[in-house]
N, C-alpha and C positions, 0 to 999 in steps of 0.2 A: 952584269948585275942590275937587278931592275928593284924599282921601290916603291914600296904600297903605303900609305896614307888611309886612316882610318877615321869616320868624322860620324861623332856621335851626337845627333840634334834629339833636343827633348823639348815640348810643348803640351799646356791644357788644353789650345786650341789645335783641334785636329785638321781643322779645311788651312789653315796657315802652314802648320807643318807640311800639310800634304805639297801647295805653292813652293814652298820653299826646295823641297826634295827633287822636284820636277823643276826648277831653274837651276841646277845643282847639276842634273843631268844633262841637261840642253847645256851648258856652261863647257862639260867634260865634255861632252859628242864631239863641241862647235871646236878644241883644245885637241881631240883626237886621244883623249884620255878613255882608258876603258874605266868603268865604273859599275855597280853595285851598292843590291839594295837589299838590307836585312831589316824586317819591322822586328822590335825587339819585344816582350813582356809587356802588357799598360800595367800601369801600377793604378790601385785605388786609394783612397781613400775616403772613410767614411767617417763621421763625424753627427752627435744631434746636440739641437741647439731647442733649448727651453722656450716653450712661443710664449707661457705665461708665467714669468719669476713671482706671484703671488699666490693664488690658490691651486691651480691648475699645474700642481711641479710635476705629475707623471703627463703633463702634454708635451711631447718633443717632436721635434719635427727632424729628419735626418736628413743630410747636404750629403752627396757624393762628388769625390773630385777627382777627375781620372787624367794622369799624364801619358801621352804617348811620346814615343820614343821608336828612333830608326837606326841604323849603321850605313854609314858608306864604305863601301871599301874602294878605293882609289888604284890603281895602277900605273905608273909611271913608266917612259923610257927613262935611257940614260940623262938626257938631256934636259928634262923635265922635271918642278916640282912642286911641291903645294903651293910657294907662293905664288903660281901664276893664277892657279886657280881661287887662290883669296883674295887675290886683288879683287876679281873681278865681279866677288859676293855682295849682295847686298842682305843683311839678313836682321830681321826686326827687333826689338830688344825682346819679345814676348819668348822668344826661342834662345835655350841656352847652347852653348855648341861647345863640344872637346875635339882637340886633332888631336891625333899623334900619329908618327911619322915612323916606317921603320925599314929596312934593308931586305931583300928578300936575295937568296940565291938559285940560280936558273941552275935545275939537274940536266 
C-alpha cells in the first residue's frame, strides 16, 4: 500500500510561489519522493476605488488582485511520510499551505 500527500500552496506573489514549488521538488527528488505539479485556476479579483470622494464621484480607478495557486501530489513508499518532508520546508508567511494525506491501493 503506498500513500499520496496532497499540498495545496496559494500566493498573490507569483516569482515566490514559483521559488517555493521548485524547493519543494528538489526537497522530494533529494528524499527519492516522486512528486507532481498541477497549476490550478488563478482567481481574480477586481475591485475600483474613488480617486476623488468630492466632485469627481464617477473618477474610479480599478485594482486587480490575482492569486495563484498550485497542487502537489506527493507519492510515498511504505516507509515514508509527509513529516519528513515538512521538516525540511522552509516556507514564507506570504504563501498559505493545505496538506492532506491519504492511503492509495496498488492494483
Amino acid at each position: 500500500m503506498s500513500k499520496t500527500a496532497r499540498i495545496k500552496l496559494r500566493s498573490y506573489d507569483a516569482t515566490e510561489l514559483k521559488n517555493v514549488v521548485n524547493n519543494v521538488m528538489q526537497i522530494c527528488k533529494a528524499k527519492g519522493v516522486k512528486c507532481t505539479k498541477v497549476p490550478l485556476p488563478t482567481k481574480k479579483t477586481i475591485f475600483s476605488i474613488l480617486q476623488s470622494p468630492f466632485i469627481y464621484k464617477t473618477s474610479q480607478k480599478p485594482i486587480c488582485r490575482v492569486q495563484k495557486s498550485i497542487l502537489l501530489t506527493l507519492f510515498f513508499n511504505e516507509d515514508q511520510n509527509l513529516e519528513v518532508i515538512a521538516s525540511s520546508l522552509l516556507i514564507p508567511s506570504s504563501i498559505s499551505v493545505e496538506m492532506m494525506e491519504d492511503k492509495l491501493n496498488k492494483i
